[in-house]
N, C-alpha and C positions, 0 to 999 in steps of 0.2 A: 121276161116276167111282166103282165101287164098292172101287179101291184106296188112295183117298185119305181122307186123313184132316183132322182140322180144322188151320186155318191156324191160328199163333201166331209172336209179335213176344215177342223178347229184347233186355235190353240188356247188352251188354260193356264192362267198362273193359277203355283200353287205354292205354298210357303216351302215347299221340295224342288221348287222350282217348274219350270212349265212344261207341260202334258199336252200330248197333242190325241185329239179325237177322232177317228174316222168314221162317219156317219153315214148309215145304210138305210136309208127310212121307207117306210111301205107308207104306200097314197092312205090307208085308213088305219093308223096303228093305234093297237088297244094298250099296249106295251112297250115299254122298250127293253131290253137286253143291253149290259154294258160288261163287256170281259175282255180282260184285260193280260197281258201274256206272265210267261214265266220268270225265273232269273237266267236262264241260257236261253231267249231264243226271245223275236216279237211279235207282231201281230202278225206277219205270215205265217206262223204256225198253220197245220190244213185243216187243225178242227175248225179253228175261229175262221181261215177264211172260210168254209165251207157252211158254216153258221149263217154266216153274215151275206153267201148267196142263196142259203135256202128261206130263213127264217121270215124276211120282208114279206113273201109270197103268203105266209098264214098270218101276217096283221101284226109282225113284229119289228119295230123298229131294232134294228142290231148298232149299238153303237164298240167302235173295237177302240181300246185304249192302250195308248204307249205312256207308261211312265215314265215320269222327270228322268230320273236319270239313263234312260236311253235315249230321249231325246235330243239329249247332253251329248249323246257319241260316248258314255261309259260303257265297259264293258264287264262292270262286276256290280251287280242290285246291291242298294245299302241293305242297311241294319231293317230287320220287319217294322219297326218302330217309325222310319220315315217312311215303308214304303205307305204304311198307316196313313201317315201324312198327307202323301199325293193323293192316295185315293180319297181322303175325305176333301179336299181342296178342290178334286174334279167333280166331286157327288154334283151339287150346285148346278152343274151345265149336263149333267145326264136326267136330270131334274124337268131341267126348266121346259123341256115337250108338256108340263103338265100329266105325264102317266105314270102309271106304275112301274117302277124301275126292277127288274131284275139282277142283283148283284152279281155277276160273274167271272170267274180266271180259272188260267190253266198254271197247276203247279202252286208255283209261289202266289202267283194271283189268285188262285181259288182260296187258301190260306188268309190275303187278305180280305176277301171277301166276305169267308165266315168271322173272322174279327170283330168286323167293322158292321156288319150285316141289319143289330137290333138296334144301337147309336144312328148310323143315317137311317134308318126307315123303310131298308129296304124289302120291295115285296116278296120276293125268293132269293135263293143262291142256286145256281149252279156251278159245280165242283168241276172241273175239268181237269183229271191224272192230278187229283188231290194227295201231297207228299207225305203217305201217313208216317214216315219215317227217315233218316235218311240210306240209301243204301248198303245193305248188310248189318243195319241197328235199328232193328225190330222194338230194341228195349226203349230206344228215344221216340217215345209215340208223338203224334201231335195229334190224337184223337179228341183232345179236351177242347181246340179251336175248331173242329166239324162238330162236334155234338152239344157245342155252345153255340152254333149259329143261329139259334131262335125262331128260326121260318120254315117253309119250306122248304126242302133240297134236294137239290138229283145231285147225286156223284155219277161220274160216268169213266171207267176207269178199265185198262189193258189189263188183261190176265195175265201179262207176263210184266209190267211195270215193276222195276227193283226196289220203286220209293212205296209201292204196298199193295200188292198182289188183291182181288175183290174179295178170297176168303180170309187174310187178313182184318180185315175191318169188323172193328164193333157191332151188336146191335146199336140200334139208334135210331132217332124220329128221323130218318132222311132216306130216300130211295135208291138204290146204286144199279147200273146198269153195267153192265162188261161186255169191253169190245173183245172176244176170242185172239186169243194169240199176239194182241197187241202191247208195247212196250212204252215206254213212258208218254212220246211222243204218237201213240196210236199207229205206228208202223208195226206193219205184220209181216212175217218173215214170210221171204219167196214159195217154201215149202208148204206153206198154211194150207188149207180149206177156203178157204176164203180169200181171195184180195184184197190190194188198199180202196179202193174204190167201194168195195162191199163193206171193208169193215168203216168207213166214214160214213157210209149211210144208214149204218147201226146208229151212231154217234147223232146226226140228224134227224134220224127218225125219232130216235127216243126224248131228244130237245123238243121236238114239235108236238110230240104225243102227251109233253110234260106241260109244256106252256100251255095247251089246249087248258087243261086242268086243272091248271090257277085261274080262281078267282077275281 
């Protein structure tokens, strides 16, 4: 890609303790993008990486964030309340490019992201397999943290995700795009219509078609 530039890994303290950044930067970015992973899994997830090799290319800086406590070699995400914590302790160095920060996570991270979204300033969220509940408890919504997220938002989410299916979800000032057949993690079963390949480039395309479109 002749807009990208070399990758590089940052560390932050953060009163959570320290968070490490991996930085994907495009030679003229308008934006940056910062998403950060789930509570089961990190920044190799395949949306973020697949993110983070598309996005540089339309002028977005992709920053992927590990929180404190993986960094740490834990293997169980605190309480939502610190991971609050980390993320506002990294805001500061997702910041400092001087642009518009895109708030972004998959799962528990998308969650902190609408949180925290309209406190740090941020210029969108996107939703990555946003938890709208936990599996087989419909009734424990966490709808009030995506439709309190104050900005812009793309949810982008598996049709077959257990943590809330895309005709599950409210209406609400935010866009939802669905990957066909796909599960929390964006895996699509062998049998599909579609491949993993295919259905990541849903995921991609509809990020870059979104960012296009902010402001």
């Amino acid at each position: 890609m002749a807009d990208v530039t070399d990758v590089t890994t940052e560390i932050v303290g953060t009163d959570a303790g320290d968070a490490r950044v991996t930085w994907h930067p495009a030679r003229k970015p308008r934006l940056v993008l910062a998403v950060s992973h789930g509570a089961g899994g990190g920044i190799e997830a395949m949306d973020l990486r697949a993110l983070a090799d598309v996005l540089p290319g339309h002028g977005v800086t992709v920053a992927r964030v590990e929180q404190p406590w993986r960094v740490a070699g834990k293997k169980v995400a605190p309480a939502p309340k610190t991971l609050d914590v980390g993320w506002r302790g990294i805001w500061p160095a997702l910041a400092a490019p001087g642009l518009p920060v895109i708030s972004g996570g998959r799962s528990a991270g998308a969650r902190v992201a609408c949180r925290t979204a309209v406190e740090l300033g941020a210029h969108a969220v996107l939703a990555l397999s946003f938890p709208l509940h936990p599996p087989g408890k419909p009734e424990k919504s966490r709808a009030d943290e995506l439709l309190g997220a104050g900005v812009p938002t793309l949810v982008v989410q598996g049709g077959n995700d257990p943590f809330g299916k895309p005709e599950e979800f409210p209406d609400g000032d935010f866009e939802l795009i669905e990957v066909p057949y796909g599960d929390h993690a964006f895996a699509v079963p062998k049998r599909a219509p579609l491949d993993q390949d295919e259905a990541v480039a849903i995921i991609t395309d509809a990020v870059v078609k979104w960012v296009g479109s902010l402001g």
